[in-house]
N, C-alpha and C positions, 0 to 999 in steps of 0.2 A: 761826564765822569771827570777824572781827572784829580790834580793836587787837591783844589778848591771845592769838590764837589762835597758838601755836608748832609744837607735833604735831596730829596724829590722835587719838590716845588722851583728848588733854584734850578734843575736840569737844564730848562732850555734856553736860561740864561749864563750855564757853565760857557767859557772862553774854548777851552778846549773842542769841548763838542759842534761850537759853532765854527771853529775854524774847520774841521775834520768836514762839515756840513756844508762849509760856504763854494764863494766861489774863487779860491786862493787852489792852486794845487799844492802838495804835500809831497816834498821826496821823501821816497823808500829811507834817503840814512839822515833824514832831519831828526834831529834832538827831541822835537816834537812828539816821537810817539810813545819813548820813557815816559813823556810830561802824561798826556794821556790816559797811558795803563796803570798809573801808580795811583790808584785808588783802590780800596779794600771795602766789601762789604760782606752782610751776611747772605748768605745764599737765600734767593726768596723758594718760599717755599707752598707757596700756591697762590691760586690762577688771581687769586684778590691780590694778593701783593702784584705778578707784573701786568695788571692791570692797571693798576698805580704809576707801575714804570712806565707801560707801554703810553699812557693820557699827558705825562710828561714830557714824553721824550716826543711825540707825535711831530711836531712843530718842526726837529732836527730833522726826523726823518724825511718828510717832505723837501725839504732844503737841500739834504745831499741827492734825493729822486731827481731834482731840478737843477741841481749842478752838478753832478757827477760824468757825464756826459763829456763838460771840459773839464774838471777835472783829474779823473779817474782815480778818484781818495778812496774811493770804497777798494780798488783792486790795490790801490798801493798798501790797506790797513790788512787787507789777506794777504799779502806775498810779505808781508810784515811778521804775520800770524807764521806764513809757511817756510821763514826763516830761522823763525824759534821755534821751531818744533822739530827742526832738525837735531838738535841736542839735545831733546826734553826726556832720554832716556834715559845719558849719561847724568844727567841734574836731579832724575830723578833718583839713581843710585849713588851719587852721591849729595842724596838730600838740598840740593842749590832749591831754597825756598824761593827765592826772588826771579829766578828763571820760568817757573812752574808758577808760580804766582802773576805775572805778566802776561803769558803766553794764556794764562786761563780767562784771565781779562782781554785779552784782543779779540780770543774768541767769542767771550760772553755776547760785547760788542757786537760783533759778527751775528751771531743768530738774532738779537734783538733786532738791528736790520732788516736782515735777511724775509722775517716775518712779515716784516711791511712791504717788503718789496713785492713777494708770493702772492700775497692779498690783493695788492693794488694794479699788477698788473700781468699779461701771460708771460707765459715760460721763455718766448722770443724776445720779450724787452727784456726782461730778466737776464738773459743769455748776453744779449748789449751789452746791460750795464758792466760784464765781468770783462767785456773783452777793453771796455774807454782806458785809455791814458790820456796822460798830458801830451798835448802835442806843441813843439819847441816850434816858435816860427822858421818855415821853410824849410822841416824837416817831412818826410814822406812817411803813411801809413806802414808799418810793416806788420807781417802776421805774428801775432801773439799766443803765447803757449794759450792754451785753453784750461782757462783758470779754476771753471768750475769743476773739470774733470780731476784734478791737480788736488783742489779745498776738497772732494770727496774722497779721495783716495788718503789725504792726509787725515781727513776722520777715523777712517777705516782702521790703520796703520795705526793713528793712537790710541785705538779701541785694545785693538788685540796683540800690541807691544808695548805699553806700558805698565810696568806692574801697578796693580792697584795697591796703595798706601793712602795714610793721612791726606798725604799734602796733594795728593795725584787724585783723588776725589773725585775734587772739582770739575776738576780740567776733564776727566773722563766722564764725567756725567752729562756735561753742556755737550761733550762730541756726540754722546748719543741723541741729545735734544737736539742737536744741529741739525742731524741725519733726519731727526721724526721731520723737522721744519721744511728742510728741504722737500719732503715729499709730499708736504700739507699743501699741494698747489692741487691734492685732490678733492680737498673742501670748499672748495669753490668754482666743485663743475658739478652738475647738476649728475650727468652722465659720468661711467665709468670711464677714468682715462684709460684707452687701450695703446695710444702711443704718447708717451712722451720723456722730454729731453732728459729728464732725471735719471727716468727708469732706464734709458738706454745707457746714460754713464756707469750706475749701479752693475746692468746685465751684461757689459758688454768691455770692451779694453783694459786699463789697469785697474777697476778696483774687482774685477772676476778671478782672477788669483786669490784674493782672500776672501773668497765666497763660503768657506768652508769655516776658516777661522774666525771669521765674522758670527757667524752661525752659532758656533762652538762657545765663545765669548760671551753671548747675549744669552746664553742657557746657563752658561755658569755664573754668571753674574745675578741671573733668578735664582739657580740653587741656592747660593751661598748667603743671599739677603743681607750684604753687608751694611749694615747701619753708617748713616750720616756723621761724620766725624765730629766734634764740639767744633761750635764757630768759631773761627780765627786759626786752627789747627794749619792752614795753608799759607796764613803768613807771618809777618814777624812780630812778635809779644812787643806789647803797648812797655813805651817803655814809663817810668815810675814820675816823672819830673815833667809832668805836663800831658799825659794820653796820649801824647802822639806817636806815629809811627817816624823815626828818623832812621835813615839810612842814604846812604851817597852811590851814586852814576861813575863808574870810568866813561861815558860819555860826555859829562859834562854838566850832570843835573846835579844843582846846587842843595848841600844835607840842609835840610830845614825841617817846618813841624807840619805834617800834613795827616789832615782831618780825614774822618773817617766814614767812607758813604754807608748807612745802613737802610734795609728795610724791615730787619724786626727788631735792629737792635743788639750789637756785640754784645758776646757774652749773656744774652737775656735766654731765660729759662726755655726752652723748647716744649710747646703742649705733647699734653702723655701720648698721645694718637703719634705725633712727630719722632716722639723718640724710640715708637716700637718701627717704625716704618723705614724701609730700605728705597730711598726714591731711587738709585741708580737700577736695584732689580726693576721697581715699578718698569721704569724707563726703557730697560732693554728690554723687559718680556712687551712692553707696547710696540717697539721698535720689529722687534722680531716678528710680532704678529703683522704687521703693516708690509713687511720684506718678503713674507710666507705669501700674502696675498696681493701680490704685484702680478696684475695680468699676463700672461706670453706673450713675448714677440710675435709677428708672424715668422718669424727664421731661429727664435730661442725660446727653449722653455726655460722658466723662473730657476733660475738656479738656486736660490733661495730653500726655494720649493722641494728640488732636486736632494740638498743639504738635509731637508728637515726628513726627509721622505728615507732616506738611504742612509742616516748616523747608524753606529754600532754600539751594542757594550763595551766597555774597557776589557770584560771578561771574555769576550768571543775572539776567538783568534784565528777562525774561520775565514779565509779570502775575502775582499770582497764580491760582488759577480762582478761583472765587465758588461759594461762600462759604467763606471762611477768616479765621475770627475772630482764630486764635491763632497765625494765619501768622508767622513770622520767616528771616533770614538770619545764616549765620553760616560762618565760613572753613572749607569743604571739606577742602584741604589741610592746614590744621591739625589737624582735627578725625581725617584718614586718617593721619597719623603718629601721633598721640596713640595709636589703636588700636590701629595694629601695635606698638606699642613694650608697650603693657600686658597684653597678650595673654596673663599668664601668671597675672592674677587671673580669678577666676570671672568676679564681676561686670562686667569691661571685654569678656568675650569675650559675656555676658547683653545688653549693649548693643549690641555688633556685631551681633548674633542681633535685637534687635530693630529696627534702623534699617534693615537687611538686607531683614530681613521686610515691615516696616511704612512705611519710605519708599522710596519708587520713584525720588525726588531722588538720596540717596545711592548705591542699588542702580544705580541708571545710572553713575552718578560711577567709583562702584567698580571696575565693572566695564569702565570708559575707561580705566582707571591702565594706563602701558605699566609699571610698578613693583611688580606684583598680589603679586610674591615675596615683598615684606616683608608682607603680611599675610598669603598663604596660609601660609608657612611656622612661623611662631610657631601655628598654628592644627595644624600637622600635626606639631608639637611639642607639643604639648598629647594628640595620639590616641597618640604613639608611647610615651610617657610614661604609657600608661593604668593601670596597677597602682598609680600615685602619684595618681590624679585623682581626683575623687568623682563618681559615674554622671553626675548631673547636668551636669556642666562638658565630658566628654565627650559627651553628648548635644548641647549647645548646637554644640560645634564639630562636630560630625559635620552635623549640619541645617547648618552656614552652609556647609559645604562641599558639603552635598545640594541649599540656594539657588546656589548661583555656577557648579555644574555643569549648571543648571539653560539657560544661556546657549551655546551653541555658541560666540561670540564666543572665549569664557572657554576654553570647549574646547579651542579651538584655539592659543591665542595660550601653553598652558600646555606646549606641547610645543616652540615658541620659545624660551623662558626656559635656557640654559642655566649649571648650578649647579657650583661647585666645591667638594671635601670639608666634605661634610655630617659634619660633628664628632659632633652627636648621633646620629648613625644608626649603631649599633656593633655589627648582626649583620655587616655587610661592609664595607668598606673602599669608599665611593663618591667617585672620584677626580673625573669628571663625568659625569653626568648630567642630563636635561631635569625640568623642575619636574615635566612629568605625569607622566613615570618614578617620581617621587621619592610623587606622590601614589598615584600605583596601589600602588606596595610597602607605604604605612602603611593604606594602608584593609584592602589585603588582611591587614598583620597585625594589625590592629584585629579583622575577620575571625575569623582562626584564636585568636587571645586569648579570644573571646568564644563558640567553640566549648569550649575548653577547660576555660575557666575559669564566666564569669557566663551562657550560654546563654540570653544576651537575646535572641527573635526581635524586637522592635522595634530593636535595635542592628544586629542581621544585615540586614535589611530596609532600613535606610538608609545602610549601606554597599554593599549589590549596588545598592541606584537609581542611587547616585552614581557605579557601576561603567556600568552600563547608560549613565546619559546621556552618558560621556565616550564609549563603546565605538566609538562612530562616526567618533567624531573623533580616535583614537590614533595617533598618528606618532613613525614613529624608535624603537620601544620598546629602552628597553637590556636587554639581554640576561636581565639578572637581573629585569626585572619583566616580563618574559614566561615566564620561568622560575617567579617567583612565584604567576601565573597557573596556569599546569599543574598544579603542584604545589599549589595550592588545591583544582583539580578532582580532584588525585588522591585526597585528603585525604578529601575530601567520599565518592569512591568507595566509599573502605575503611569507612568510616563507613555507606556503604548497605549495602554486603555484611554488616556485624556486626548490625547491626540486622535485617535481610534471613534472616541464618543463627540466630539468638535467636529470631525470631517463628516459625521452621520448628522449631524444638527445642521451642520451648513449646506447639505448635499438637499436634505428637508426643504430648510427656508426659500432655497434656489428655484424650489417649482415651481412657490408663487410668484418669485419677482424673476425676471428676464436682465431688470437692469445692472445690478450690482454682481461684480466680478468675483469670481471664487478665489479663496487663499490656497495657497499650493499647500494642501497635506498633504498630498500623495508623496512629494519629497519629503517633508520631516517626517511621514514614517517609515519611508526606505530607508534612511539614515538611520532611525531608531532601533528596525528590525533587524539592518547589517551590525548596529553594535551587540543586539542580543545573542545573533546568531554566533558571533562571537564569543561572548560572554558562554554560552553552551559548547561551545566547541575547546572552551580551556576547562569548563568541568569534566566535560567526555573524556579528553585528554588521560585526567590528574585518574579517572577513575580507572579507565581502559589500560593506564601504563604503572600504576602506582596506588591501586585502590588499599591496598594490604597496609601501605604506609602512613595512610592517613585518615584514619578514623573520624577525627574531629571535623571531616570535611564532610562524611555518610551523618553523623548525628547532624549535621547543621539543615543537610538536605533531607533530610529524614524530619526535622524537625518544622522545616517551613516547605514540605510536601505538596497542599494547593495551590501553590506559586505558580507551580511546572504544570499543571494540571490543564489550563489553556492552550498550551503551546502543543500539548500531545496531538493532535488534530490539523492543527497550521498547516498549510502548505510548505510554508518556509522553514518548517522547521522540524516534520516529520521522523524526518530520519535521523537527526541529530539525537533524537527526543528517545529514538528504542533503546538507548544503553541506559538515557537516566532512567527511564522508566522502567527498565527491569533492576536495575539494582536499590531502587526504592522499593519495588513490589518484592524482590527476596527479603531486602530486609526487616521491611513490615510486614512480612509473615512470620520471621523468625521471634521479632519481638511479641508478636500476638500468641502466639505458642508459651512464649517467657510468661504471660500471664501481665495483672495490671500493677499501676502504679510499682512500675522500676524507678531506683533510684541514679541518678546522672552515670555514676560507676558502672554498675549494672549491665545497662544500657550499650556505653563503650564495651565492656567484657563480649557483649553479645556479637557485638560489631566487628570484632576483634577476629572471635570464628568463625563466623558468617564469611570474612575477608577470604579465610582458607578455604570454605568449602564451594563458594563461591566458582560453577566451570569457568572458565577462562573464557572458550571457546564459543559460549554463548553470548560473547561480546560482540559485538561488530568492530570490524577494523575500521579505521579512516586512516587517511594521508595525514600523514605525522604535521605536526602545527611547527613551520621555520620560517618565520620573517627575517630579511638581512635589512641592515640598512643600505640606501643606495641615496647618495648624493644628489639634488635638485638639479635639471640642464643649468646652466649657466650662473653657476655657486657665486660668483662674484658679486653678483647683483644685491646678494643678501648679505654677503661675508662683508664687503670691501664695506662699505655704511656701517656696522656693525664695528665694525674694526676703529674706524676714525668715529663712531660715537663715542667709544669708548676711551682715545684719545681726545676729547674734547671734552669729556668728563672728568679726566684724571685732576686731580688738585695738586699735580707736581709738575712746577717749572712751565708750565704751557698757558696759554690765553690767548682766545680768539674773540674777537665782536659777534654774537650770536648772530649781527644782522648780516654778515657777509657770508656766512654758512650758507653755501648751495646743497651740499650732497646730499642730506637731510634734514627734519623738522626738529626742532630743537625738544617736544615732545615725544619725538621718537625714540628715544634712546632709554 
């Protein structure tokens, strides 16, 4: 870095960075670290650019790993950092570019280290390297503040005190990358860390005070998606007589003409993707999700956790209960558009899934919105869309829609909602239809995709519950997801009979030969018969509680009548079978009466009275259809990998060597 630094290429031959690297120590008030920070560049803006940086600067980094020890440059260039950030609030209100512009750069610094360090080696030599200084001949060890606790606390503090501006940006988006960095010592353990040194600074002493505002900060920072400011906005305009930056030191650093380090290039155009994108929300909703999923202490729970689990509306003015340490409020309705609007990155639908889950605040809130469309429907664009998704991102939204069905309210109010041409939805043409219409058709072909294709039973399974809990509350179905229904159950049929006809062929072959082992059917048609049996237990349902409502569901069954006609007999399926089976048999008496060739209208019309005359009481009861969702034992296992894939995916400000990734497969994600 530094005066002289122009490219990349020249890094590890800059002066600057070799002395900061070598084996020379550095006083805290040497002239030296002005020299240093006064380079300007454009903020890289994905993982190919510090890539770039990172293959560069490799060579320094090693250098100060191997002398830092005597000389303790790295703890002198932080207490450097933690000197000028004592004023960086005053400089930011009144606009001091050169304070704020320095102080961004020590940091940047800072994390670019920091990353090698993490990687290269554990948390205890880590913890070393903060505490080395210089030692003066014949002077004695003394104990030194503890610096890493001091550099987090100081993140924290300029996270959620500094007003976000132009020029303050920067400096605020590298403290949250700072923060992801330091915790990234979890990508390079194979196993979940259940203790370590970070997490304890984070849970525990001075930065647990702002457990709350930290919290609070990283959600508003997602709401608000403030856009990247035009590069050079943080320091001072090139001046006109030469490009350079000229400016003068009351320390001592001589005005001269100093070049400008880039890696896209001042001033150069930003691609369209860049210029719609918020990297500091990116940042903090990664941040946040990484803070949420910090295992317990064994003596503290995640306060993080605690924060996310217990916020309030601005509008509730309700107590909190007692006890809630880490209690806050922050705008509902901001926070429900933010959602629906981001719904098409992992991570923003990871945060639905967990505020869903884990605050009953929100989840009430949610599920009050007379507006649910805008966020069910980006969420049932995300299932329809499933051959483009990664298991994961699909799983999240399938559970948030197995939480909200989970509501009768929600049930019912989904078949109110009426929608006009669904653009994405391009097996048919849906001119209008009701939102619950729209959601029975994408689960069911979430459904048949996942038979065909990925035969996840944990995917099968939380699409029929979600099927189940609305079952009851179905109204008005349109024509085509009553159709889609049917034709589910036929699906599922042909699929028992091959299975069904295979185990009778190979059960055959088996008499003659002794030698050759049998294929397990008897499991895949247990699995097949639990899903049918299912599949009958949401028509029973729709008919038993809601038959008068939905017509288009009696013509569909009405219409593909020999389907059912096997199952009547089953064992498995007897009793399930005597509701469809009498209100087939009323209604095909009623139409045989009507006489022949009815027309589609007709037909309904008949269906319509039949509904009413239909006794009730000749229905059989069943135990009402309510799945909940409930949490996996030991969430972490899935979440915590999930979480930092998704952090090593992101194309903002981060880069790691795929080879040094423990925690997961690089295809995993």
């Amino acid at each position: 870095m530094g005066a002289n630094s122009s490219s990349i290429c020249e890094l590890p031959e800059n002066v600057y960075l070799k002395r900061l690297s070598g084996a020379e120590a550095v006083s805290e008030n040497d002239p030296f670290w002005n020299q240093l920070l006064s380079f300007s560049f454009t903020a890289p803006t994905s993982s190919a650019e510090l890539k770039l940086l990172e293959e560069a600067t490799i060579s320094i980094c090693k250098s100060l790993v191997e002398n830092n020890p005597r000389t303790g440059n790295l703890g002198a260039l932080i207490k450097v950092f933690l000197s000028r950030t004592k004023e960086l609030k005053i400089s930011a209100e009144c606009q001091n570019h050169l304070f704020i512009w320095q102080a961004h750069n020590a940091l940047f610094i800072i994390c670019c280290l920091l990353k090698v360090f993490i990687c290269q080696m554990s948390e205890e030599e880590l913890q070393l390297h903060f505490t080395y200084e210089e030692r003066m001949p014949g002077s004695y060890g003394v104990e030194c503040e503890d610096l890493i606790e001091e550099l987090l606390c100081c993140l924290i503090q300029l996270i959620v005190e500094i007003p976000l501006l132009d020029i303050t940006y920067s400096i605020s988006l590298e403290a949250v990358t700072t923060l992801v960095v330091f915790l990234s010592c979890q990508l390079f353990h194979k196993e979940i860390l259940r203790e370590s040194v970070i997490h304890k600074y984070l849970m525990r002493g001075r930065c647990l005070p702002y457990t709350s505002r930290l919290v609070k900060t990283l959600l508003y920072n997602f709401i608000r998606q403030e856009r990247s400011p035009p590069p050079g906005s943080h320091v001072f305009q090139q001046q006109t007589d030469g490009g350079g930056l000229l400016y003068g030191f009351a320390s001592g650093v001589a005005t001269g003409l100093w070049t400008v380090f880039t890696l896209g290039g001042v001033g150069s155009k930003p691609a369209p993707q860049q210029e719609q994108s918020s990297p500091l929300a990116n940042q903090s909703l990664l941040l946040l999700l990484v803070l949420a999923n910090l295992t317990d202490a064994p003596d503290t729970p995640n306060p993080y956790r605690q924060a996310i689990m217990s916020f309030k509306n601005t509008q509730d003015s309700t107590a909190f209960p007692s006890p809630s340490p880490h209690a806050f409020q922050i705008n509902f309705n901001s926070l429900y558009t933010a959602l629906c609007e981001q719904q098409k990155s992992d991570q923003a639908t990871l945060l639905l899934y967990i505020l869903l889950h884990q605050n009953s605040n929100v989840r009430t809130y949610m599920l009050a919105r007379t507006d649910m469309e805008n966020l069910v429907l980006p969420i049932l664009e995300i299932l329809y869309h499933v051959e483009e998704r990664n298991s994961h991102h699909v799983y999240m939204a399938l559970i948030i829609l197995l939480i909200l069905t989970e509501d009768d309210g929600f049930n019912r109010s989904i078949h109110e909602v009426i929608l006009k041409n669904i653009t994405w939805y391009s097996e048919r043409v849906l001119t209008e239809i009701s939102l619950g219409s729209l959601l029975i058709l994408v689960v069911i072909r979430t459904i048949q995709y996942n038979m065909t294709r990925t035969r996840d039973k944990y995917l099968h399974t939380n699409c029929l519950a979600a099927l189940a809990n609305m079952s009851a509350q179905f109204r008005s179905l349109h024509q085509y997801a009553a159709q889609r229904i049917i034709s589910l159950f036929s699906l599922l049929s042909k699929k028992h009979n091959k299975v069904l006809e295979q185990a009778t062929q190979t059960l055959r072959g088996s008499l003659s030969s002794d030698d050759s082992p049998l294929p397990d059917y008897a499991q895949d048609l247990n699995v097949i018969e639990e899903v049918i049996r299912m599949m009958l237990e949401i028509i029973n349902s729709c008919l038993t509680n809601s038959l008068h409502h939905n017509p288009n569901l009696v013509y569909a069954l009405l219409y593909k009548r020999d389907l059912f006609e096997q199952f009547r007999t089953h064992p498995s399926f007897q009793d399930i079978m005597q509701n469809i089976d009498l209100v087939i048999g009323f209604f095909s008496s009623r139409l045989e009466q009507a006489g022949a060739q009815l027309s589609v209208e007709r037909v309904l019309e008949i269906i319509k009275q039949g509904a009413v005359a239909l006794p009730k009481d000749r229905l059989r009861k069943f135990p009402e259809l309510k799945f909940k969702y409930v949490e996996e034992e030991q969430p972490e296992e899935f979440f915590i990998p999930y979480v930092w894939s998704l952090v090593y995916n992101s194309a903002v400000a981060l880069y790691w060597n795929p080879q040094d990734i423990q925690l997961f497969t690089m295809d995993s994600g």
